[in-house]
C-alpha positions in Angstrom: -6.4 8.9 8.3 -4.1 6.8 9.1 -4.4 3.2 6.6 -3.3 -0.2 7.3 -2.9 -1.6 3.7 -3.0 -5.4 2.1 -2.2 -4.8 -1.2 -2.9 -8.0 -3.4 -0.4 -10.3 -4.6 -1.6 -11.8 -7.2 -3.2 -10.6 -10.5 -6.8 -10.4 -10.6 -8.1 -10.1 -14.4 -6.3 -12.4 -16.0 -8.0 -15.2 -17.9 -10.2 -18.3 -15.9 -7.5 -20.5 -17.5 -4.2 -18.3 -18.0 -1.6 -16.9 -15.3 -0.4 -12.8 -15.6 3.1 -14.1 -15.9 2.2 -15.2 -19.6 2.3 -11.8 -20.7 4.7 -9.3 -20.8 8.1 -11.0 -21.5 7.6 -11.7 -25.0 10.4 -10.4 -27.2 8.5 -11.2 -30.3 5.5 -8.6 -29.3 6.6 -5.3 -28.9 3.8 -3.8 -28.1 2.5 -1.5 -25.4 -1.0 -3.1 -24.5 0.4 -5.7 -21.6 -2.1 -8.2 -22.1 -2.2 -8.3 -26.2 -0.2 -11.5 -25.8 -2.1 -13.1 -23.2 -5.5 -12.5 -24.7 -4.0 -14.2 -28.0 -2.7 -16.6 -26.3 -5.7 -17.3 -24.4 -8.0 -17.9 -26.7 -9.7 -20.9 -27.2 -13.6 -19.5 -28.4 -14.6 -17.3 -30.5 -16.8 -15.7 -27.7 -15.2 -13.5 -24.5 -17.1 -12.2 -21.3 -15.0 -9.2 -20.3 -16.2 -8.7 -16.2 -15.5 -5.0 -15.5 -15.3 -3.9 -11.6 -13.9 -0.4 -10.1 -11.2 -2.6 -8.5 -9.1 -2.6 -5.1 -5.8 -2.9 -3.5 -6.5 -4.9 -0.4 -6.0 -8.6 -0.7 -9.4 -9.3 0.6 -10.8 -8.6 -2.5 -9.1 -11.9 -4.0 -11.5 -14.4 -2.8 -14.8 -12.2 -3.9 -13.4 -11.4 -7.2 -12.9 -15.4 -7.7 -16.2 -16.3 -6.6 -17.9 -13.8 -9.4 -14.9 -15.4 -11.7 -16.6 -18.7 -10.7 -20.0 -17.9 -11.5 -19.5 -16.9 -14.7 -17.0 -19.7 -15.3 -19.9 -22.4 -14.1 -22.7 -20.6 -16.4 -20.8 -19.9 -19.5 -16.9 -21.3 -19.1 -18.2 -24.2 -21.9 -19.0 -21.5 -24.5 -16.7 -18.1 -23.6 -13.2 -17.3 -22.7 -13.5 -15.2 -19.4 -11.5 -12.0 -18.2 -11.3 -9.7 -15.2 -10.4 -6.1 -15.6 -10.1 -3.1 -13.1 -12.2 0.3 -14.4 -10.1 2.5 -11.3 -7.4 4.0 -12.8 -6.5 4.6 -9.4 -6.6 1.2 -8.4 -4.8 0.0 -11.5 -2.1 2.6 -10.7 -2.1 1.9 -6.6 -1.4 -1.8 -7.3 1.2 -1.3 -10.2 3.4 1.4 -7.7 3.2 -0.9 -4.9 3.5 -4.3 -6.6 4.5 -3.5 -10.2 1.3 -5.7 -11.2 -0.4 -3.9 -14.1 -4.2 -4.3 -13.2 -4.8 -3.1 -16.9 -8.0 -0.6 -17.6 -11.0 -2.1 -19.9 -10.1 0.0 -23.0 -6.4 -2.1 -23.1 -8.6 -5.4 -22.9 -11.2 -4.6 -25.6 -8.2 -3.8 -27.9 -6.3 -7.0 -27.0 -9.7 -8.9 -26.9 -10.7 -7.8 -30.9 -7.0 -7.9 -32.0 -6.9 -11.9 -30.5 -9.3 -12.2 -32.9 -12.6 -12.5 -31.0 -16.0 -12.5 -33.2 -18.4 -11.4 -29.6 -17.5 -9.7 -26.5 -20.2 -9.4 -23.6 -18.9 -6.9 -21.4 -20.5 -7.5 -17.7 -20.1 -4.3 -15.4 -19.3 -5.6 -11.7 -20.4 -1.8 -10.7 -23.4 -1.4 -8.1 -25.1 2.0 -9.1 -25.1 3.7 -12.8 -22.7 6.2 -11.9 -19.5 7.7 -13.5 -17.5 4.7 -13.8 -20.5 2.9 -15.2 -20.7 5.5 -18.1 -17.4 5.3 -18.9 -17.0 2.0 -19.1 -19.9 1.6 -21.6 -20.2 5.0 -22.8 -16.7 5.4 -23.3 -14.3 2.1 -23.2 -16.6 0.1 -25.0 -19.0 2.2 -27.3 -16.9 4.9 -28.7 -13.3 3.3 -28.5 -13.8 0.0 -29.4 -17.6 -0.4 -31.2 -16.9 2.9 -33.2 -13.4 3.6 -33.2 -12.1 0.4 -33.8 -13.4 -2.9 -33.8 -17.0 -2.3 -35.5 -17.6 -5.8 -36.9 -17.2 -7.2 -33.5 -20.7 -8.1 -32.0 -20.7 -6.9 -28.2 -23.4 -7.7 -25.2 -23.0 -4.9 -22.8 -24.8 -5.9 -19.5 -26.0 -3.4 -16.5 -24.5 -3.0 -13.2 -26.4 -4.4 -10.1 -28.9 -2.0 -9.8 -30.2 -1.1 -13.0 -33.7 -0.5 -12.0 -36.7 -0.6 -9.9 -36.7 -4.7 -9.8 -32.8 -5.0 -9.1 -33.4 -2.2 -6.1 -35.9 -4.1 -4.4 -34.2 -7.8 -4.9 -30.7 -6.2 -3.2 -33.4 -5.1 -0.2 -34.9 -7.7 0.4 -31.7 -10.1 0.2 -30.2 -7.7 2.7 -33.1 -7.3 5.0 -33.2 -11.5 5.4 -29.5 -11.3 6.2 -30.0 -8.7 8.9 -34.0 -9.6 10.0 -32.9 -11.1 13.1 -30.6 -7.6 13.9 -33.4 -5.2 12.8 -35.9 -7.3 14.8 -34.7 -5.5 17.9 -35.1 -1.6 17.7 -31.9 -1.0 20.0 -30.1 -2.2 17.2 -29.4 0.0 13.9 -27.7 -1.1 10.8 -26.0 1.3 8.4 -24.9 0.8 4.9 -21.9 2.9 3.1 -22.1 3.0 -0.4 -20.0 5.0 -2.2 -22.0 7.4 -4.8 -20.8 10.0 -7.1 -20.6 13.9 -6.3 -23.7 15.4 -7.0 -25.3 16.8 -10.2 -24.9 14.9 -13.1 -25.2 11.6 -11.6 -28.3 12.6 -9.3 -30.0 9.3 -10.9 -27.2 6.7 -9.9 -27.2 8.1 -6.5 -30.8 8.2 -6.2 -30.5 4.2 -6.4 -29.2 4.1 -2.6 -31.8 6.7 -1.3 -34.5 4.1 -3.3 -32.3 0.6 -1.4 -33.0 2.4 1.9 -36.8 3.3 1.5 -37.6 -0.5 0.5 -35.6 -1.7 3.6 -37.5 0.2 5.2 -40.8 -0.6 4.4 -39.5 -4.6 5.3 -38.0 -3.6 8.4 -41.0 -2.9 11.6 -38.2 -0.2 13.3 -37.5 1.3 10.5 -33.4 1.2 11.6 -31.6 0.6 8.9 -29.8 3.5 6.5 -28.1 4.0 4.1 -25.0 6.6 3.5 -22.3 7.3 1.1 -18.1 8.4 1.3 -18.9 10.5 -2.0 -22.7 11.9 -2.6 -22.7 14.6 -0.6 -26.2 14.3 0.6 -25.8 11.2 2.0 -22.9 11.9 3.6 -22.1 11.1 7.5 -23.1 14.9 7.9 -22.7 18.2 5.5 -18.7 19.1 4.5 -18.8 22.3 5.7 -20.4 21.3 8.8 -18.9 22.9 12.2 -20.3 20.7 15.2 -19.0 24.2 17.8 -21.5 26.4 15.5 -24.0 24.8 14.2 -27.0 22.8 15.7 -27.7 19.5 14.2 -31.7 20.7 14.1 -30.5 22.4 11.1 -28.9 19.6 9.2 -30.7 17.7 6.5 -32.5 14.6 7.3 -30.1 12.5 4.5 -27.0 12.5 6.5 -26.2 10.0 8.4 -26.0 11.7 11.4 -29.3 13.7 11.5 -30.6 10.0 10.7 -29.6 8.5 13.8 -30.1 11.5 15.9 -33.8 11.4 14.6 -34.2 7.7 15.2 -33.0 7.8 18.4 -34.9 10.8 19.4 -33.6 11.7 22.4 -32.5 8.7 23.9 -29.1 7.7 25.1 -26.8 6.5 22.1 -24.8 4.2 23.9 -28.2 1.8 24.5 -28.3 1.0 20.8 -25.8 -1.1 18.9 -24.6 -0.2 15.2 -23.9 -2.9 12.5 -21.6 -1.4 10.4 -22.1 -2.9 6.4 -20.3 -2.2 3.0 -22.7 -1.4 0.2 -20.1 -2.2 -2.5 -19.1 -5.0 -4.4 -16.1 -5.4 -2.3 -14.5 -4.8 1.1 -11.4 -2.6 -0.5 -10.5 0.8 1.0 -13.8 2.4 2.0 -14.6 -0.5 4.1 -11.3 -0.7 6.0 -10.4 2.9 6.6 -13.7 5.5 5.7 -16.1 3.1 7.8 -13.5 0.5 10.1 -10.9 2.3 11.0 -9.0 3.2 13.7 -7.0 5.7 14.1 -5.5 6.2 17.7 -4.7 9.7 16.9 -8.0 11.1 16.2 -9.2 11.5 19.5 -11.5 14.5 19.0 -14.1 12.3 16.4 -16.6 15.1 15.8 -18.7 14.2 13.0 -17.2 16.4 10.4 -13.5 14.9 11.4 -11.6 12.8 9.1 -11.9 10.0 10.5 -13.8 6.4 10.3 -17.3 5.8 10.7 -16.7 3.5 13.6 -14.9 6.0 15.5 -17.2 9.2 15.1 -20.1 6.7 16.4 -18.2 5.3 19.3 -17.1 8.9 20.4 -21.2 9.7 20.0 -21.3 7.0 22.6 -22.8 4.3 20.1 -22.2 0.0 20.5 -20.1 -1.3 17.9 -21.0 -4.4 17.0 -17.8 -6.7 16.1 -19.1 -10.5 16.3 -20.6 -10.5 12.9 -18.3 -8.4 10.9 -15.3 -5.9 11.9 -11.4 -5.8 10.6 -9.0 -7.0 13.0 -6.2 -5.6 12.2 -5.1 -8.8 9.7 -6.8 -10.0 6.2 -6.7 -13.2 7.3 -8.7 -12.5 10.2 -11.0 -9.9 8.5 -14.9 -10.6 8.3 -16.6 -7.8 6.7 -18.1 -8.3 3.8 -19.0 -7.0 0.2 -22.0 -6.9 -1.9 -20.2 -9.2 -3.6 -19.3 -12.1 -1.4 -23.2 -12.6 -1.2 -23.9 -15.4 -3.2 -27.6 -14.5 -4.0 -26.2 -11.0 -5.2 -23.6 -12.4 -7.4 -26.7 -13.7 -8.9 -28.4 -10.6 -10.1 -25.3 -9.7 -12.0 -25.3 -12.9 -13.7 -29.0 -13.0 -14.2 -28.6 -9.7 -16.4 -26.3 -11.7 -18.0 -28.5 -14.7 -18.8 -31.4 -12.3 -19.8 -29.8 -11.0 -22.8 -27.4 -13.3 -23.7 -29.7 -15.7 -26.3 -31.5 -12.2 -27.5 -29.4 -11.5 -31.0 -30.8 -7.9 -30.2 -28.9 -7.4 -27.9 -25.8 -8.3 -29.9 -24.5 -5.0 -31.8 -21.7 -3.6 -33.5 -20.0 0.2 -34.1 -21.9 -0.4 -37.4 -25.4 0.1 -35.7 -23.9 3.9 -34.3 -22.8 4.6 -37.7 
């Protein structure tokens, strides 16, 4: 598929306080870790919030990863030094190749965060479902490396992603259903989600988080025409991987893809009477958004839905209404109005809430020591 990319130009986990070009041209630190300096030189408390998120190379991502920055800054800026740091490597390395920015992973934080001297690090993961990143991050990064391995004195808060359970699930509904009440109102109109997900099997329970967001919309919307889908569980994919539209009949497709979904809503109708809102289920508007589920490539002409191509153009060549006045790309970041989970300000909340729920509990404070 053809991309249009907008890679960012300027470093996005830095500290609140500090800019990126304060680390790495220090002759007196010859180290490998690129922001050891800057997290010494940073530090003004003896407590850090480290806010983890799978990152992104489009520059639309600045202004959501600054209002999560902001949040955290307003609640706890007074007591904690505050960092942003990219769990992709693929991100981290996308950005570094095209920029030479180093987006720098969470294990090179933690190290640079207990080494600066820090006494309590609350990591916050900026993911949406409990998936493979997720598990990494705490499982890995910040349990075994730095609890065990090598910081174990060091007290650390580890707080969940957005949907961590039941409760979270049916909050991000029913924020979403009142942004899109008016849309759902009218049954000629159909809104999907893309989230991203996790290949099946070991991650079944992170991916059943999207299957549980579209049952409570659901149950709030009269029409029942909202769904949800995925770029990566293949389930909830637009249709099966090996599917062949010139051999097979869609009667046969399971009813969690995408495209059995619509055909079963609109149940025989004509698809070009209903209109399709087209909405990220992920923190931020990055890749997915832009190419899997926006774009536009002029050379895919035959958009059959197992063709790699953009959700927008396999439902425009099924003869579905795209709608563009709420949110669509046009062709420019600056003119670009699709949105993240994360540039909803009442979402943003429920990552800072889990926050603010452990944050006075000494419980949830541990060390490596407790593992040992």
């Amino acid at each position: 598929m053809k991309q249009m990319k907008y890679y960012l130009m300027a470093a996005m986990m830095l500290a609140t306080s500090a800019g990126f070009t304060s680390c790495g041209d220090d002759d007196e630190d010859n180290t490998t870790n690129p922001v050891e300096a800057l997290a010494r030189d940073s530090k003004t408390k003896n407590t850090a919030i480290l806010l983890c998120t799978f990152g992104s190379t489009y520059e639309e991502s600045v202004k959501t990863y600054e209002a999560i920055e902001k949040d955290f800054k307003d609640k706890y800026g007074s007591v904690a030094d505050i960092y942003l740091s990219f769990t992709s490597r693929t991100c981290v390395n996308r950005v570094y190749e095209s920029t030479g920015i180093d987006r720098v992973e969470p294990d090179y934080w933690l190290e640079a965060l207990g080494k600066a001297g820090y006494e309590r690090v609350a990591v916050q993961s900026l993911h949406v479902i409990p998936g493979e990143e997720y598990a990494s991050l705490m499982g890995t990064d910040v349990k075994k490396k730095f609890m065990i391995e090598k910081f174990p004195h060091v007290k650390v808060l580890k707080s969940p992603n957005l949907l961590s359970d039941d409760e979270d699930v049916e909050k991000v509904a029913q924020y979403l259903y009142d942004d899109y009440q008016k849309e759902l109102a009218d049954k000629k109109n159909i809104v999907l989600f893309m989230g991203h997900g996790n290949p099946d099997g070991v991650y079944q329970h992170a991916n059943d988080m999207y299957t549980k967001v579209e049952n409570s919309l659901q149950t709030k919307a009269i029409n029942k025409n909202v769904f949800v889908g995925t770029v990566d569980y293949g389930s909830m994919l637009f249709c099966p991987e090996d599917w062949k539209s010139d051999e097979m009949n869609p009667r046969d497709m399971a009813d969690t893809y995408i495209y059995k979904k619509l055909i079963n809503y609109v149940n025989g109708g004509k698809f070009s009477d209903y209109t399709i809102y087209l909405v990220p289920f992920m923190s931020i508007a990055g890749d997915h958004a832009h190419n899997d589920m926006w774009g536009q490539d002029e050379e895919k002409v035959d958009a059959v839905p197992e063709a790699d191509c953009s959700w927008r153009q396999k439902l425009e060549k099924m003869g579905f209404n795209i709608n563009t006045s709420e949110e669509s790309h046009k062709d420019s970041y600056k003119n670009c109005t699709i949105k993240g989970l994360g540039d909803r300000a009442n979402i943003r909340a429920i990552w800072l809430q889990h926050m603010t729920e452990r944050w006075n509990d000494e419980d949830e404070w541990t060390t490596g020591e407790d593992y040992q």
